[in-house]
TIFINU-309867 format. One record per residue: residue number from 0; chain; x, y, z of N, C-alpha, C, O, CB in turn. Coordinates in nm, 4 decimals, decimal comma. Atoms other than C-alpha are relative to their C-alpha. Glycine has a CB too. Example, Ala and Ser with C-alpha at 12.3 -4.5 7.8 and 13.67 -1.06 7.14 Angstrom:
  pos  unit     neast    nnorth       nup    caeast   canorth      caup     ceast    cnorth       cup     oeast    onorth       oup    cbeast   cbnorth      cbup
    0     A    0,0890   -0,1190    0,0000    1,2300   -0,4500    0,7800    0,0900    0,1200    0,0000    0,1936    0,1181    0,0665   -0,0992    0,0027    0,1246
    1     A   -0,0820   -0,1190   -0,0060    1,3670   -0,1060    0,7140   -0,0770    0,1090    0,0730   -0,0261    0,2198    0,0899    0,0414    0,0462   -0,1415
end
This chain:
  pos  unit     neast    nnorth       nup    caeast   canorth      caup     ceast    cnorth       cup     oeast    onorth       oup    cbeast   cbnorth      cbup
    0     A    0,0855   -0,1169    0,0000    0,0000    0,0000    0,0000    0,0899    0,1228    0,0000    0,1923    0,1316    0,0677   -0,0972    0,0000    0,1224
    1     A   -0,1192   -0,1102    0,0178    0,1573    0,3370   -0,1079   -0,1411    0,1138    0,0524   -0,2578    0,0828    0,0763    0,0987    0,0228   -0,2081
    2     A    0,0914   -0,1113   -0,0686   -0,0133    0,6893    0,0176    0,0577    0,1269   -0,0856    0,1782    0,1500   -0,0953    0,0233    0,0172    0,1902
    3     A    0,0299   -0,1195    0,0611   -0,0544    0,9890   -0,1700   -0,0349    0,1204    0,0468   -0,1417    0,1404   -0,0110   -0,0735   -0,0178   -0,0634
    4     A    0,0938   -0,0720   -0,0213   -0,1618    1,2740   -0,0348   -0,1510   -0,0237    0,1216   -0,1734   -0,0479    0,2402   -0,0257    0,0059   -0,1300
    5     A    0,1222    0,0709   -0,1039   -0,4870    1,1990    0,0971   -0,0777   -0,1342   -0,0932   -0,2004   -0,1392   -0,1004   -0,1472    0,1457    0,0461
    6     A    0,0055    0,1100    0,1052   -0,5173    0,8928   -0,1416    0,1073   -0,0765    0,0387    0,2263   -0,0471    0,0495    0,0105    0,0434   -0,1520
    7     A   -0,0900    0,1500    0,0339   -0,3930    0,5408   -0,1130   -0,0456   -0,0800   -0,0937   -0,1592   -0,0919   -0,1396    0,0096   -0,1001    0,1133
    8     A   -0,0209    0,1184    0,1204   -0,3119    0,2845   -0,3533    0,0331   -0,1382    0,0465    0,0874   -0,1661    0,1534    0,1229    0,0364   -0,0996
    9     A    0,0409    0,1610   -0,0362   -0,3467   -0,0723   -0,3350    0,0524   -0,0862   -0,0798   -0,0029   -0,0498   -0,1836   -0,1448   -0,0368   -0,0061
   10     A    0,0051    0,1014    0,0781   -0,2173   -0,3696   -0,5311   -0,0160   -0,1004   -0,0135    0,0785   -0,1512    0,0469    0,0435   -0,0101   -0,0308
   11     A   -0,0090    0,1804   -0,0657   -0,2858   -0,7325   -0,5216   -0,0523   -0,0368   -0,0919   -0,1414    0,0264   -0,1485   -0,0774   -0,0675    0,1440
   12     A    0,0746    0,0818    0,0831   -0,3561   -0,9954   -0,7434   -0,1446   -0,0454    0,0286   -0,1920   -0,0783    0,1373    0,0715   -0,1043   -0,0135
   13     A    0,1767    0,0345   -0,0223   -0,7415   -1,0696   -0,8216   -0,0499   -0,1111   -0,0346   -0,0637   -0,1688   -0,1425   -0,0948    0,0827   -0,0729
   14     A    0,0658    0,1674   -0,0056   -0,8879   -1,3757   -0,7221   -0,1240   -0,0596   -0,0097   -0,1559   -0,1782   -0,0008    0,0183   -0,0551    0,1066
   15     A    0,1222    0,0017    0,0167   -1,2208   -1,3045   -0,7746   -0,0243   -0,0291   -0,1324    0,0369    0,0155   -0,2294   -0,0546    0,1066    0,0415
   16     A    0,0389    0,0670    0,0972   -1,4092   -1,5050   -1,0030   -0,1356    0,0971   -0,0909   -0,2518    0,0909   -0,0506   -0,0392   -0,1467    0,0689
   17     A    0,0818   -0,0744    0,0924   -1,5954   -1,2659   -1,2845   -0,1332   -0,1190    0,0112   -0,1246   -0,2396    0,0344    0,0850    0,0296   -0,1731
   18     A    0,0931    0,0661    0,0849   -1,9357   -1,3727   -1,3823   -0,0376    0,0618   -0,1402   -0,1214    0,0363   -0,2266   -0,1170   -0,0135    0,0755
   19     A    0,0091   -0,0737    0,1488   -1,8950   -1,1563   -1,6563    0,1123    0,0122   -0,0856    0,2143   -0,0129   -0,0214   -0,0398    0,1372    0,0107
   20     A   -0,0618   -0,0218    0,0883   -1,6962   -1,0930   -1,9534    0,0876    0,1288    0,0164    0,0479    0,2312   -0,0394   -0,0806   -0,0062   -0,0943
   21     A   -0,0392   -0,1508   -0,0173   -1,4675   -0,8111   -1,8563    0,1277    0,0079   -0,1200    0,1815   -0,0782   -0,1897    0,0596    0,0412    0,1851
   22     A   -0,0996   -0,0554    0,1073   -1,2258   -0,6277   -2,0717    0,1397   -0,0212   -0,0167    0,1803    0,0837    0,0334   -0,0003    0,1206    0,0054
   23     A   -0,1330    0,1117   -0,0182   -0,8798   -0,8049   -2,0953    0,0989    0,0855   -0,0083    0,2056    0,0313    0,0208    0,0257   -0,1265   -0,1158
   24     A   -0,1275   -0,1068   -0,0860   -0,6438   -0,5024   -2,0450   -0,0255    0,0699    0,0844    0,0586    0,0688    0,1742    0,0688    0,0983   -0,0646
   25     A    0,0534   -0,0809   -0,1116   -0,8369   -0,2617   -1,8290   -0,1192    0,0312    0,0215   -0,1861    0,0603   -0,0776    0,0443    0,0998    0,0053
   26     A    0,1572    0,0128   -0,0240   -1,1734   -0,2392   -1,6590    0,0104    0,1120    0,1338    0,0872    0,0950    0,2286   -0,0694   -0,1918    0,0430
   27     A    0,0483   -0,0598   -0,1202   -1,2900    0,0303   -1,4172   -0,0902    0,0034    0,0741   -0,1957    0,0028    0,0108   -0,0023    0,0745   -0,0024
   28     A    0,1382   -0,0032   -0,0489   -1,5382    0,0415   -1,1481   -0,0205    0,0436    0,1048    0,0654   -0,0144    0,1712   -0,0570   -0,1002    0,0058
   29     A    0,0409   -0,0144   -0,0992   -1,6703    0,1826   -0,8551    0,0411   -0,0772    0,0949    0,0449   -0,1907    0,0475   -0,0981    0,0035   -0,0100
   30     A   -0,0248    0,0858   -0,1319   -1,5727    0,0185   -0,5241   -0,1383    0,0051    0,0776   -0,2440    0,0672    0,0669    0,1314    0,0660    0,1013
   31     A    0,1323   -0,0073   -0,1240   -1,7883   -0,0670   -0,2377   -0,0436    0,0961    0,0823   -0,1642    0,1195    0,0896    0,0143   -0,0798    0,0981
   32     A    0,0012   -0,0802   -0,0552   -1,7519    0,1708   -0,0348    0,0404    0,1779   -0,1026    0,0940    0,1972   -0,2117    0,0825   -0,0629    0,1069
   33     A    0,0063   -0,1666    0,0937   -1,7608    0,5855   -0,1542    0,1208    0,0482    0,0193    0,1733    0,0322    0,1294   -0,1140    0,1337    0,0555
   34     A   -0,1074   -0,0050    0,0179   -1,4545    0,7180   -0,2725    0,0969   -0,0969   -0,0402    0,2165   -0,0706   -0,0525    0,0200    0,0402    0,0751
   35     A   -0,1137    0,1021    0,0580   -1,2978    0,4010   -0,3923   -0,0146   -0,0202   -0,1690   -0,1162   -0,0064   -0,2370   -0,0212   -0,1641    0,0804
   36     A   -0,0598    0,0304    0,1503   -1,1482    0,3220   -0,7444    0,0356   -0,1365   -0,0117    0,1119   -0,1771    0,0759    0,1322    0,0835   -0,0379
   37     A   -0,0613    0,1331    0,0001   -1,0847   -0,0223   -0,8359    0,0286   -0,0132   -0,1832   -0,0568    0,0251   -0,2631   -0,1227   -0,1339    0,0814
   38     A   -0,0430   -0,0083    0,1137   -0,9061   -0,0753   -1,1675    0,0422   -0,1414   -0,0347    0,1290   -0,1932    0,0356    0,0971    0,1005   -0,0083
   39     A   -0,0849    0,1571    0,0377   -0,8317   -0,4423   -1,3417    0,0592   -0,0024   -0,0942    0,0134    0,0252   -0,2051   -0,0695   -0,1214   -0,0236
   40     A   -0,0558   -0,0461    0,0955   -0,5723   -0,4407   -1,5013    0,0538   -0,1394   -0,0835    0,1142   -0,2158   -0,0081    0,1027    0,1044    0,0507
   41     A   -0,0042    0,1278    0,0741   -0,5221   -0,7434   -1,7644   -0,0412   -0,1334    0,0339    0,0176   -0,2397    0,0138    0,1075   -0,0174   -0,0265
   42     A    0,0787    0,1146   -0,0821   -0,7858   -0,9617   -1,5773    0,0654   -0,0403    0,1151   -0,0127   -0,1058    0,1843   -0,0224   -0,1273   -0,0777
   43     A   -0,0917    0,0399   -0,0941   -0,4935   -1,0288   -1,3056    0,0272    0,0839    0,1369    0,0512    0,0390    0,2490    0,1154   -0,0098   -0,0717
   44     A   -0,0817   -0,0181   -0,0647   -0,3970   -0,7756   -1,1518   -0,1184    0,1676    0,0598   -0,1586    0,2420   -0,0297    0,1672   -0,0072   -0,0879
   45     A    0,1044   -0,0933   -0,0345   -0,6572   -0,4829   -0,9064    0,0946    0,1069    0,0455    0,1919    0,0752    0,1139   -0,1137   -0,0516    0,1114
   46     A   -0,0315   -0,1712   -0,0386   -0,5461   -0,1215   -0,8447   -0,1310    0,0466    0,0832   -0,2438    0,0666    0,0382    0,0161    0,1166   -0,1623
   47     A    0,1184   -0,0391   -0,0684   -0,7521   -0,0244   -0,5655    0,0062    0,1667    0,0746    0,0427    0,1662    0,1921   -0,0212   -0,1219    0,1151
   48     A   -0,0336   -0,1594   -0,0342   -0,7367    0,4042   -0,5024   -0,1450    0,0097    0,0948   -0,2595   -0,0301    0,0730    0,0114    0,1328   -0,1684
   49     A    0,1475   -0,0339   -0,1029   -0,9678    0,5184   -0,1926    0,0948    0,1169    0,0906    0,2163    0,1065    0,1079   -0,0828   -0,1787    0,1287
   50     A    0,0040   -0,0590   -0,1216   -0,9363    0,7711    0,0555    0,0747   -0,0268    0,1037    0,0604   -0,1292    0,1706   -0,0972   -0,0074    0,0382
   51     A   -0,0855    0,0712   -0,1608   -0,6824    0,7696    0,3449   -0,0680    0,0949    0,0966   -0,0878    0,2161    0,1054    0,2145    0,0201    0,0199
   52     A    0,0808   -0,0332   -0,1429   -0,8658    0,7545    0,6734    0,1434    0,0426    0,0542    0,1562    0,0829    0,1698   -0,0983   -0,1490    0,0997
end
């Protein structure tokens, strides 16, 4: 986890199993919670940007 500002960054491989067809170099989406970014980046690999508490 790296920190930015008032922004952190996240990396970790994604182990979550799609039920959908996502985009095979980069996919963006909303997170769960408000203020988060989650980014997939070649089906493998999540960029997760949110808010540092």
């Amino acid at each position: 986890m790296m920190r930015f500002g008032k922004r952190e960054l996240f990396i970790c491989r994604d182990f979550y199993k799609r039920l959908y067809r996502s985009n095979p170099l980069i996919e963006c989406n909303a997170g769960i919670q408000a203020g988060h970014l989650e980014i997939l980046l070649f089906r493998k690999w999540l960029v997760v940007m949110s808010k540092a508490h």
